[in-house]
N, C-alpha and C positions, 0 to 999 in steps of 0.2 A: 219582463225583467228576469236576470238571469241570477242565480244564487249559485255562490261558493262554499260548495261543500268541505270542509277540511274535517280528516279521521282521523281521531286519535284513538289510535290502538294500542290497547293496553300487555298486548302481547311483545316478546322477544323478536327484534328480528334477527333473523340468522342467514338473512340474505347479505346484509353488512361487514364489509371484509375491513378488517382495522389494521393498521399496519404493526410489524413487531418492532416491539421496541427493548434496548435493552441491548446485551451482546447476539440475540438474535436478530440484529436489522442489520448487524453486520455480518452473521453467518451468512444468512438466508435473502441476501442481498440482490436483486433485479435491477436497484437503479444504478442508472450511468453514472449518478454522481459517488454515491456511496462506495463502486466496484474502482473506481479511479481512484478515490479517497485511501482504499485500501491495497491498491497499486502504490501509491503514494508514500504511503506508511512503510510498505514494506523494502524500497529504496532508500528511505531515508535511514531503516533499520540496516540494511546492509550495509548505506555510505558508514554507519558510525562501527559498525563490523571490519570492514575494509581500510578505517580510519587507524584502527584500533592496528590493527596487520604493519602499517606503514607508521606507527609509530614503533612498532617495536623492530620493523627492518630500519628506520635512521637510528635507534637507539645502539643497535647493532656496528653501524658505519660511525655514532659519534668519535670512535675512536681507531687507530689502526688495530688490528691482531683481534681475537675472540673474546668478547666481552659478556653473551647472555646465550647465544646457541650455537649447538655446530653447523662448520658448511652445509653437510645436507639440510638440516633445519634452517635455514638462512633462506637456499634454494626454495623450497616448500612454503615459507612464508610470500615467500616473493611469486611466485605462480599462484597462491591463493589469495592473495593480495589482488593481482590483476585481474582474476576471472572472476572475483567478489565484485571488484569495480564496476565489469562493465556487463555481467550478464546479473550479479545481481543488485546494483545502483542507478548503472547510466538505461541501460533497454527499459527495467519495469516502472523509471518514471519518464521514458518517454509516451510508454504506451499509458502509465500515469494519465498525464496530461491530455494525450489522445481520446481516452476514454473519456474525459472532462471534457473536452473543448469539441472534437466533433458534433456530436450528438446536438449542442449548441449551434452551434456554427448552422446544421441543417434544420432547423426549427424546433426542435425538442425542447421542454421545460426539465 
């Protein structure tokens, strides 16, 4: 007959890697879901950036003639209006989502 031995050690282990938690599991972040997560976030910070740009260029056109800034500053709002959009909203939540759904998609938890 066969016995189970089970040990209880009263020592530390320090072989045990515990995950961080806190705003470091988002610094120090390895997982696919979390680095997507944080793709994510920061498109959705740009769309409300970019939002922000495009209300004050229609505020601008609500009316004929100068109403809040000069031509130049009109121009300037409006090129940084579009390059907010799409290199910093539409691309980082594509690869957003990328980052989330492949890893899936090929068997990853």
């Amino acid at each position: 007959m066969s016995a189970v031995l089970d040990h209880h050690d009263a020592h530390g282990h320090d072989h045990d890697h515990h995950a961080p938690t806190g705003w470091r599991r988002w610094v120090y972040a390895t997982n696919h879901k979390d680095i997507g997560t944080l793709y994510l976030l920061f498109a959705f910070t740009m769309l409300m950036v970019g939002g922000v740009l495009a209300l004050l260029i229609r505020a601008e056109l609500f009316q004929p003639g100068l109403q809040l800034v000069n031509p130049g500053l009109f121009n300037q709002l409006t090129t940084m209006h579009g390059l907010i959009m799409v290199f910093g909203a539409i691309m980082p939540a594509f690869v957003g989502f990328a980052n989330w759904m492949i890893p899936l998609q090929i068997g990853a938890s």
